[in-house]
C-alpha positions in Angstrom: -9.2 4.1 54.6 -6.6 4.1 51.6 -4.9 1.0 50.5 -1.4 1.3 50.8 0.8 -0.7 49.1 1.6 -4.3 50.4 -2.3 -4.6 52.0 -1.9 -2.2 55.2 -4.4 0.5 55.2 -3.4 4.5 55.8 -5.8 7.0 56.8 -6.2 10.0 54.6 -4.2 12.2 57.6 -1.3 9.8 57.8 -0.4 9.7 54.1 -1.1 13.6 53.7 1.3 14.3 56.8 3.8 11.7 55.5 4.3 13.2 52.4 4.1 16.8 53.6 7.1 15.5 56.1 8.6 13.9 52.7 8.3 17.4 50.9 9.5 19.7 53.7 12.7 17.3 53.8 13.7 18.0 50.7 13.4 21.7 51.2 11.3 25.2 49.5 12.3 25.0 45.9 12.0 21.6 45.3 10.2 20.2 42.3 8.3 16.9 42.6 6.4 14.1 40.7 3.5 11.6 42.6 6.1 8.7 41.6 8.5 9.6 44.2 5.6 9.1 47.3 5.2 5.7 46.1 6.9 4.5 49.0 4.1 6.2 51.1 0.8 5.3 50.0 -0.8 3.8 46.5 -0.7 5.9 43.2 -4.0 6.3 43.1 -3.7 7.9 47.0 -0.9 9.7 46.3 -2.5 11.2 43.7 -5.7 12.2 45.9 -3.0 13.7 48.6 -1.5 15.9 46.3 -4.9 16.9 45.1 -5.9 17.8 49.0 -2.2 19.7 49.2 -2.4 21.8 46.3 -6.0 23.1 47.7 -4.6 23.9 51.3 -2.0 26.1 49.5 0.8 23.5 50.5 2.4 22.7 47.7 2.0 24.0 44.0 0.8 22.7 41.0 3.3 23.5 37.9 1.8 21.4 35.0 0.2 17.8 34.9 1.9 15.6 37.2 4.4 18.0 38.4 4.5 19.8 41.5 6.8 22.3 43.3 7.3 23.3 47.2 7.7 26.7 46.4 9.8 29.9 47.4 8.7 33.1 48.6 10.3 36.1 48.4 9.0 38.8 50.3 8.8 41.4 47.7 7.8 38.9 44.3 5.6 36.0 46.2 6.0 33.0 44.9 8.7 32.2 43.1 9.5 30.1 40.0 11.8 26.3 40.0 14.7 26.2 38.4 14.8 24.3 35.3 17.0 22.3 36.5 14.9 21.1 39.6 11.9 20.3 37.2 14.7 18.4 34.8 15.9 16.2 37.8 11.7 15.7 39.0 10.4 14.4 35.1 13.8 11.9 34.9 11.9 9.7 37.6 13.1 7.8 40.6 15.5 6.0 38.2 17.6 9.5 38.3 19.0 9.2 35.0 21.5 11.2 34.0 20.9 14.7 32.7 22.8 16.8 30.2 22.0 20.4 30.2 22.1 21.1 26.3 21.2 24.1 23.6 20.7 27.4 24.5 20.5 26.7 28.3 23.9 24.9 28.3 25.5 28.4 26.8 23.6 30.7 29.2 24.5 28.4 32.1 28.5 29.1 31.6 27.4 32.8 30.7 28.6 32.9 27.8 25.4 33.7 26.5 23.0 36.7 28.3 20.0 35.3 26.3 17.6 33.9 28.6 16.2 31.0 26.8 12.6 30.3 26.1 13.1 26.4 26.3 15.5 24.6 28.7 16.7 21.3 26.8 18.0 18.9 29.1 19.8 15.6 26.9 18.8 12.0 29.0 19.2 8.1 29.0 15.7 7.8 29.9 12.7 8.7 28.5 11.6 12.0 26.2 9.5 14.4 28.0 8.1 18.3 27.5 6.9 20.3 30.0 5.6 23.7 29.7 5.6 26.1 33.5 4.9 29.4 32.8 6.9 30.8 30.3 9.5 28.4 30.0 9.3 24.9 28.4 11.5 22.2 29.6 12.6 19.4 27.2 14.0 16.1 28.3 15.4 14.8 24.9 17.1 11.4 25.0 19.9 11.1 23.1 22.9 8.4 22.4 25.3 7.3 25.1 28.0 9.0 23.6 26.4 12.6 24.4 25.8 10.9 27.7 29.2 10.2 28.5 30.2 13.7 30.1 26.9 14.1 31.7 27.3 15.6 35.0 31.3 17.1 33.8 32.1 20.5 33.1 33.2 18.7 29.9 29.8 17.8 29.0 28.5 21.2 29.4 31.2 22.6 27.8 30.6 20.4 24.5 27.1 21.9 24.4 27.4 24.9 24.9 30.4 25.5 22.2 28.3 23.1 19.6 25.3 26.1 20.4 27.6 28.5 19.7 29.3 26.9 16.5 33.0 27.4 15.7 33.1 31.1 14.7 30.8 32.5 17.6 33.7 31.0 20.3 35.5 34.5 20.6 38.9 35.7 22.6 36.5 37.4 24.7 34.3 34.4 25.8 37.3 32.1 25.7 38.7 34.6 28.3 35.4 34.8 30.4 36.1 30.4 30.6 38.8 31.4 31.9 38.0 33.8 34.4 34.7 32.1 35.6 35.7 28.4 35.9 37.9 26.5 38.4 41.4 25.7 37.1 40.9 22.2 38.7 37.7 21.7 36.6 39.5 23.4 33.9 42.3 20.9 34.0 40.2 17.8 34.0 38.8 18.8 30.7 41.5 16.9 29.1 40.3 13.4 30.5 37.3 13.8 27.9 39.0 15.4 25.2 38.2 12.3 23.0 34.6 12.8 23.4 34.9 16.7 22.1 34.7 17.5 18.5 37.8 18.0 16.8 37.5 21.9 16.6 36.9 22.0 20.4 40.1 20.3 20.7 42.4 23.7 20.8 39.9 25.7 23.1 39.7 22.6 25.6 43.5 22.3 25.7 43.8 26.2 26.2 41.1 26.1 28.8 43.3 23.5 30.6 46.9 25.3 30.9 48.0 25.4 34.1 48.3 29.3 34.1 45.3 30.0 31.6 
């Protein structure tokens, strides 16, 4: 039997089908860490379960500690996580914010067709690096004023124009903003204006016209 966490005991086939129910919950494409089972069995268990699940061809192992419940497309197999789904697994239980950031940031608003080699991701909590495949994945914690937008349009915005730099921001990918983006997100760039360097200032206001 396998201690479970306040003294009750779990057999090896109740925490695996626990967490297999906990997995399928969340749905194929979803990237995990053993932390989040905590609530089912001990570390050490959880650990062992995984183990067990990875064999049967359950779940997937992406890189130490992290796991995926994968998709599969019919033609390509088994396909890769998003970055952002490994992102939101490495920030913990706590959930702390995340900031897509760099390179990513700029190809996430299209305004770059450059598929990045590493996904940064700006946090509150701790650093982290990851590598899956091809692709590395970079939690980078930063100060709370980079933090502030996190979650906003605004806050991608900011990093993808600061990736860019001032005098890469053309007419042409000012006008794909324009085209691609809701006017009511577009709008509410204004509310975090202050938080925007000083050059962004005229392209945030522009974004925001009521008939841009």
């Amino acid at each position: 039997m396998i201690p479970y966490m306040n003294g009750r005991t779990k057999s090896p086939q109740t925490v695996d089908s626990n967490i297999v129910a906990a997995i399928r919950s969340r749905g194929r494409g979803s990237v995990f860490v053993p932390a989040d089972f905590l609530d089912i069995a001990s570390r050490e268990a959880v650990d062992v379960a995984l183990h067990r699940l990875v064999r049967q061809g359950t779940i997937r192992r992406l890189a130490r500690g992290v796991y995926d419940f994968p998709k599969e497309h019919p033609a390509l197999g088994l396909l890769a996580p998003s970055a952002e789904a490994v992102a939101r697994a490495l920030a913990g239980r706590d959930r702390t914010r995340l900031q897509p950031a760099g390179a990513y940031a700029a190809n996430s608003l299209g305004l770059s067709e450059q598929v990045p080699a590493k996904a940064v991701f700006l946090t509150d909590g701790p650093s982290r690096t990851v590598k899956i495949g091809p692709i590395t994945i970079q939690l980078r914690r930063t100060t709370p004023k980079n933090m502030e937008a996190a979650g906003r349009l605004s806050g991608l915005l900011i990093q993808a124009l600061r990736e860019l730099g001032q005098e890469h921001v053309t007419r042409e990918r000012r006008d794909h903003l324009k085209r691609t983006l809701p006017a009511n997100e577009r709008r509410a760039l204004l509310k975090d204006l202050r938080l925007a360097p000083a050059w962004m200032h005229p392209i945030f206001r522009e974004l925001a016209e009521e008939n841009a």
